[in-house]
C-alpha positions as CSV (number, residue, x, y, z in Angstrom):
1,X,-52.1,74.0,-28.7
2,X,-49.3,72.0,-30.4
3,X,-47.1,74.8,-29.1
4,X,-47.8,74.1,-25.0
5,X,-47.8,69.7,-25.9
6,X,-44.2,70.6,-28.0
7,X,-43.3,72.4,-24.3
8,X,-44.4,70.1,-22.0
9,X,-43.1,67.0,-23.6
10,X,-39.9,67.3,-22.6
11,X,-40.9,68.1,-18.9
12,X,-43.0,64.7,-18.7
13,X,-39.9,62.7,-20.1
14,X,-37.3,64.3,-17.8
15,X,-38.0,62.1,-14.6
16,X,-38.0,59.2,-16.4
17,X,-34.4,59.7,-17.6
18,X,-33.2,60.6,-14.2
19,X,-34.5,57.6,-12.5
20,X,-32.1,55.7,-15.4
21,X,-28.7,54.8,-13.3
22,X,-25.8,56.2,-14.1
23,X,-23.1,54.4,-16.4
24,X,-19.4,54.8,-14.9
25,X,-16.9,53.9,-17.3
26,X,-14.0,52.0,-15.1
27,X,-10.7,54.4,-15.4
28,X,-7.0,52.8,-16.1
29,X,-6.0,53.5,-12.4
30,X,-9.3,51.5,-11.0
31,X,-8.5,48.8,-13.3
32,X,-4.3,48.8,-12.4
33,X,-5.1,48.8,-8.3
34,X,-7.4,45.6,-9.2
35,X,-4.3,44.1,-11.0
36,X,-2.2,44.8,-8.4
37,X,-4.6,43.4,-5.5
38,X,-5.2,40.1,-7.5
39,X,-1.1,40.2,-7.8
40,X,-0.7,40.3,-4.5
41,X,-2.6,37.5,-3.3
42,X,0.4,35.6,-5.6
43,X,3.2,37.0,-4.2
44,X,5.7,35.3,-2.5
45,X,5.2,36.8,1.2
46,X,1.7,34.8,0.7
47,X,2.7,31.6,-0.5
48,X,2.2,28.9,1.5
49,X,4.8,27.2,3.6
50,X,5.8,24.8,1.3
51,X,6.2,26.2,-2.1
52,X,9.8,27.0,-1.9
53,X,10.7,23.4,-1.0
54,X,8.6,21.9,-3.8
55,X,9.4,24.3,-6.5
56,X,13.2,23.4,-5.3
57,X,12.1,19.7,-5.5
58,X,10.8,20.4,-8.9
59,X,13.3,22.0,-10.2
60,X,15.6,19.2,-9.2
61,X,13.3,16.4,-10.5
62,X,13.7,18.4,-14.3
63,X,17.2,18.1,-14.3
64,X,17.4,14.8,-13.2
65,X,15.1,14.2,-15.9
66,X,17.3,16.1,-18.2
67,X,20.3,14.1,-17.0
68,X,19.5,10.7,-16.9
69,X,17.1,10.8,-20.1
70,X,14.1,8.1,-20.7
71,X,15.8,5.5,-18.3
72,X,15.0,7.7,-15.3
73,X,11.7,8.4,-17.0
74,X,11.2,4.6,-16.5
75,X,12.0,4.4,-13.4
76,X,10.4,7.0,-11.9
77,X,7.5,5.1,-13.4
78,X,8.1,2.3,-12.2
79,X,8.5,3.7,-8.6
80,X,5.2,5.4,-8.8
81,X,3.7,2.1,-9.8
82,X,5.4,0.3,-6.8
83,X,4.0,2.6,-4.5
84,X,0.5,2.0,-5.4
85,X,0.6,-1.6,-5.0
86,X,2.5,-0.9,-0.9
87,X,-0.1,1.3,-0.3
88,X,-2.9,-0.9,-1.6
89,X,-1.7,-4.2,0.2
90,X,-1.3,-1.9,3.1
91,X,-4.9,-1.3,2.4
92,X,-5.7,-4.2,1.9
93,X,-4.4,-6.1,4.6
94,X,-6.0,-3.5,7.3
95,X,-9.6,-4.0,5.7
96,X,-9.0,-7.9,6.3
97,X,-7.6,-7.3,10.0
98,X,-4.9,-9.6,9.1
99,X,-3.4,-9.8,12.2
100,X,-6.2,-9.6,14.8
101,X,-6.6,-13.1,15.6
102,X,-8.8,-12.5,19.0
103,X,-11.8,-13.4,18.0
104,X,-10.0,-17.0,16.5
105,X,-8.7,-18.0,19.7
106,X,-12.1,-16.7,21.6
107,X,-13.8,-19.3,19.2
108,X,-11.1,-22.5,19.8
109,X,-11.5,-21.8,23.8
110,X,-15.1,-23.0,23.1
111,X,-14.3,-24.9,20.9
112,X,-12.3,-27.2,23.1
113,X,-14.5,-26.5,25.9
114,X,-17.1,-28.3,23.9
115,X,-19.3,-25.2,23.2
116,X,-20.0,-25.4,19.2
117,X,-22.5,-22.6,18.7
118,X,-20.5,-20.6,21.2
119,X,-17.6,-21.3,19.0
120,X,-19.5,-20.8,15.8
121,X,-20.5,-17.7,16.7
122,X,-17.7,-15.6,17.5
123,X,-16.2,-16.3,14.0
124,X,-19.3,-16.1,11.7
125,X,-19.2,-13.7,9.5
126,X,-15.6,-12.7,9.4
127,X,-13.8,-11.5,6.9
128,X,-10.3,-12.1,8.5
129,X,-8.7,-15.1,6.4
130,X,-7.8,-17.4,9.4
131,X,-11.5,-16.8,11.2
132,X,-13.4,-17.2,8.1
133,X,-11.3,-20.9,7.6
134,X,-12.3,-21.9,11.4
135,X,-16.0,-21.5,10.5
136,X,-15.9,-23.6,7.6
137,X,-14.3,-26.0,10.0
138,X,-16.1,-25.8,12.7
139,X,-19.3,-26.1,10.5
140,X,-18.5,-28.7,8.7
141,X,-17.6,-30.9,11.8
142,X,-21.3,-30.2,13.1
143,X,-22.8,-31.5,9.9
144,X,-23.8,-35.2,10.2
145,X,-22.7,-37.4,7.8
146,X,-19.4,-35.0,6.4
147,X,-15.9,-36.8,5.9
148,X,-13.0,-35.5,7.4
149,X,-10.8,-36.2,4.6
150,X,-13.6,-34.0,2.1
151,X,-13.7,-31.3,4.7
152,X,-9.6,-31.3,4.8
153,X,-10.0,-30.8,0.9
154,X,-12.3,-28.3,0.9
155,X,-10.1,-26.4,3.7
156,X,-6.9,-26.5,1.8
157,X,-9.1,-24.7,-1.5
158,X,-10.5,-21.8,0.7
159,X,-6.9,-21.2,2.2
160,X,-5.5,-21.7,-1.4
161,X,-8.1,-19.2,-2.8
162,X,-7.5,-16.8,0.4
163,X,-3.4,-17.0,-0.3
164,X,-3.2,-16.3,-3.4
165,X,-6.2,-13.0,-2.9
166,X,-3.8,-12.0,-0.4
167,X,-0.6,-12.8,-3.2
168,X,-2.4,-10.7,-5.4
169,X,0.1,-7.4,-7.4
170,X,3.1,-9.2,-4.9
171,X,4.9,-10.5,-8.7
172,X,4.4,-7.2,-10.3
173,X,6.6,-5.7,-6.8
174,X,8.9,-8.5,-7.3
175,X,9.4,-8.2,-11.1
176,X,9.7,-3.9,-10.1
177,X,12.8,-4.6,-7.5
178,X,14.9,-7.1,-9.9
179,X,14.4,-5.1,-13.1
180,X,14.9,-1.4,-11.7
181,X,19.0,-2.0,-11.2
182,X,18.9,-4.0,-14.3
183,X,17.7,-0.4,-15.9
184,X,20.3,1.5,-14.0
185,X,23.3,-0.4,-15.5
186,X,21.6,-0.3,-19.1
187,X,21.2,3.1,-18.7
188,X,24.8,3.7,-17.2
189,X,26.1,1.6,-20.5
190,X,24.3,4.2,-23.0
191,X,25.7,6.9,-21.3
192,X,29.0,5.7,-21.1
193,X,28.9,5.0,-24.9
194,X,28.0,8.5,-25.8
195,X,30.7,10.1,-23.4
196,X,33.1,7.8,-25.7
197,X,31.7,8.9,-29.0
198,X,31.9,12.6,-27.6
199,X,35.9,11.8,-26.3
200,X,36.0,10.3,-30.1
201,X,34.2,13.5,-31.8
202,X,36.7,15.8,-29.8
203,X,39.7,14.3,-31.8
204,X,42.8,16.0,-30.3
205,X,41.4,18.5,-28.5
206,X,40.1,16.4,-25.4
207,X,38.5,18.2,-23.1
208,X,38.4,16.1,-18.9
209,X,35.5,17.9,-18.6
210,X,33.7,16.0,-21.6
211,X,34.7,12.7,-20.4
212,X,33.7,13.5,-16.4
213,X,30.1,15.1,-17.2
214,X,29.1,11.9,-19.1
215,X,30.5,9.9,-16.5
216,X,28.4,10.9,-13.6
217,X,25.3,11.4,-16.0
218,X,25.8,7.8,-17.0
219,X,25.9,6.6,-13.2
220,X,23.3,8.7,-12.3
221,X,21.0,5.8,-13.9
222,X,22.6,3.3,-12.1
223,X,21.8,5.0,-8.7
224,X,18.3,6.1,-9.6
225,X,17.4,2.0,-9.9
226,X,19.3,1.6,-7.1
227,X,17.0,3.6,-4.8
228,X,14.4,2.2,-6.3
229,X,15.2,-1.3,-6.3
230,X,16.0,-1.1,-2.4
231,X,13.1,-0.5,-0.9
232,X,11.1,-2.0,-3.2
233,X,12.4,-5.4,-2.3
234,X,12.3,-4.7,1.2
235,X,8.4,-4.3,1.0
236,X,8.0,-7.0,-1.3
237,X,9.7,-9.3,1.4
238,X,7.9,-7.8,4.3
239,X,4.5,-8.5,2.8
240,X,5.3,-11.7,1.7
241,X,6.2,-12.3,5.1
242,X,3.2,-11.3,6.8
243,X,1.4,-13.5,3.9
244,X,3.3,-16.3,5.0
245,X,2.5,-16.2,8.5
246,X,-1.4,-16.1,7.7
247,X,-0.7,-19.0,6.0
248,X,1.3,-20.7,9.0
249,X,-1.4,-19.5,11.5
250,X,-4.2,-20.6,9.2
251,X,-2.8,-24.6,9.0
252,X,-1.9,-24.1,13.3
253,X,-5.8,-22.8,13.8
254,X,-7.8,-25.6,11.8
255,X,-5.4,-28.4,13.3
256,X,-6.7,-27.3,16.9
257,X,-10.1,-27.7,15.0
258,X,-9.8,-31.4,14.0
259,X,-7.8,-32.1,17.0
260,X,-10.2,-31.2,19.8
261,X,-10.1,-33.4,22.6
262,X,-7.1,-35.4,21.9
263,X,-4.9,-34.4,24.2
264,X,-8.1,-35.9,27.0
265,X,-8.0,-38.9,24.9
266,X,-4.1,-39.2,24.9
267,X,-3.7,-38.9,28.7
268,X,-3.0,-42.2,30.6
269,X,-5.8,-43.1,33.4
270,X,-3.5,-43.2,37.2
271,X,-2.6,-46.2,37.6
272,X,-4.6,-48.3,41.2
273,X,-2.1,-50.3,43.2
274,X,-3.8,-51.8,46.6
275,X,-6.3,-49.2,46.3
276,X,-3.7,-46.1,46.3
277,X,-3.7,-44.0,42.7
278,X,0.0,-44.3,41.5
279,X,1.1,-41.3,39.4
280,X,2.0,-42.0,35.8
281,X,5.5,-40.9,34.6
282,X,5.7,-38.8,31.9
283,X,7.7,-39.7,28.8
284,X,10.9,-37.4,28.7
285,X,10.8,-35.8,32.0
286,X,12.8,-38.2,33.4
287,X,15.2,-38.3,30.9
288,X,15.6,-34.6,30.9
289,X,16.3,-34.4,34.5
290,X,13.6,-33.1,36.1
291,X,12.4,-34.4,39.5
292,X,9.6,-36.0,39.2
């Protein structure tokens, strides 16, 4: 009896072990082809476009690093720096719609065509500096019992508040274009320095070539705040411009507010002789020469 259970033991347990999967030990040629696919994918025929000309712009960067030393390190920060404040004014001044000035002059047409509400309405709740100014003008005209000289006060804050938002990071540019060159030349004078203590070191053996390399490495500084300086100041003039000009167009815009209706008020009545309207000269046309 134990005999036949000791026989057939075996036979029970053998399906079970075949269902089992089979373990395949990876060979060193499977795992080399792998290596050599994932290679591939790195290779230079499958680089993109542009990895050539920034490894090459790379590469250059480091030895200008090398060359110029922490001075160019400095400036290169500084021109990073400079370039986030130009590209956040930029921003900055496209979220306001700076220069879109439609809906300003929609609201004066009303205005001076005596239509407040009209005129209220096509500058409410605008963000662009000059149209939000009109409102408060306009509003504040409509208000019974508001002095003009309070309302003129209260204008002049807003546009003082509004200038200097939209002068905001302008001295950090400013301060960035007038000390870049000053950090060019002080790096030029190091360098020039240690190409004399080197000339010095060399004794009677002088070598041209000692005396050239630390030239140029010493004027590299001095060219690397140059081109930073440059444009720098150029944008830092160009947006002050355009800040400038809201300013200007601000003023122009809330004079036409307070001065609605005098030019009616200003112009003479004809004159009635016998019962025939006369016309009026005009001040200064005559004297230019016109025909009147």
């Amino acid at each position: 009896m134990t005999d036949a259970n000791a026989t057939t033991a075996p036979a029970l347990l053998a399906p079970a072990d075949a269902a089992q999967p089979l373990q395949v030990q990876p060979t060193a040629d499977a795992s080399l082809a792998f290596n050599d696919r994932v290679a591939a994918l790195w290779s230079p025929a499958n680089a993109w476009p542009g990895a050539d000309l920034l490894s090459t712009v790379q590469g250059r960067l480091q030895d200008l690093l090398a060359a110029g030393g922490p001075v160019v390190v400095v400036l290169g920060l500084l021109s990073v720096v400079a370039l986030a404040i130009v590209l956040l004014k930029l921003w900055q001044f496209h979220r306001l719609q700076l220069d879109r000035l439609g809906p300003v002059q929609t609201a004066l047409q009303y205005w001076r065509a005596g239509a407040d509400h009209a005129a209220a309405d096509a500058v409410a709740d605008s963000g662009q500096p000059v149209a939000h100014l009109v409102a408060i003008a306009m509003s504040g005209l409509q208000r019974p019992g508001v002095e003009a000289p309070l309302l003129r006060e209260e204008l002049a804050r807003v546009a003082s508040v509004q200038l200097e938002r939209l002068r905001s990071h302008l001295r950090a540019l400013e301060i960035i274009g007038t000390l870049s060159p000053l950090l060019g030349l002080l790096g030029t004078v190091l360098g020039m320095i240690d190409a004399f203590q080197q000339l010095q070191a060399a004794g009677s053996q002088v070598d041209p070539a000692i005396l050239s390399g630390g030239i140029w490495q010493a004027l590299l500084t001095t060219a690397v705040g140059l081109t930073v300086a440059i444009p720098v100041v150029l944008a830092h003039a160009w947006l002050e411009r355009r800040v400038e000009r809201c300013g200007h167009q601000m003023e122009d815009a809330v004079t036409q507010v307070f001065t609605r209706g005098l030019e009616a008020a200003e112009t003479p009545e004809p004159a009635v002789h016998a019962g025939v309207a006369q016309p009026v000269p005009v001040p200064g046309i005559a004297e230019a020469g016109y025909a009147t």
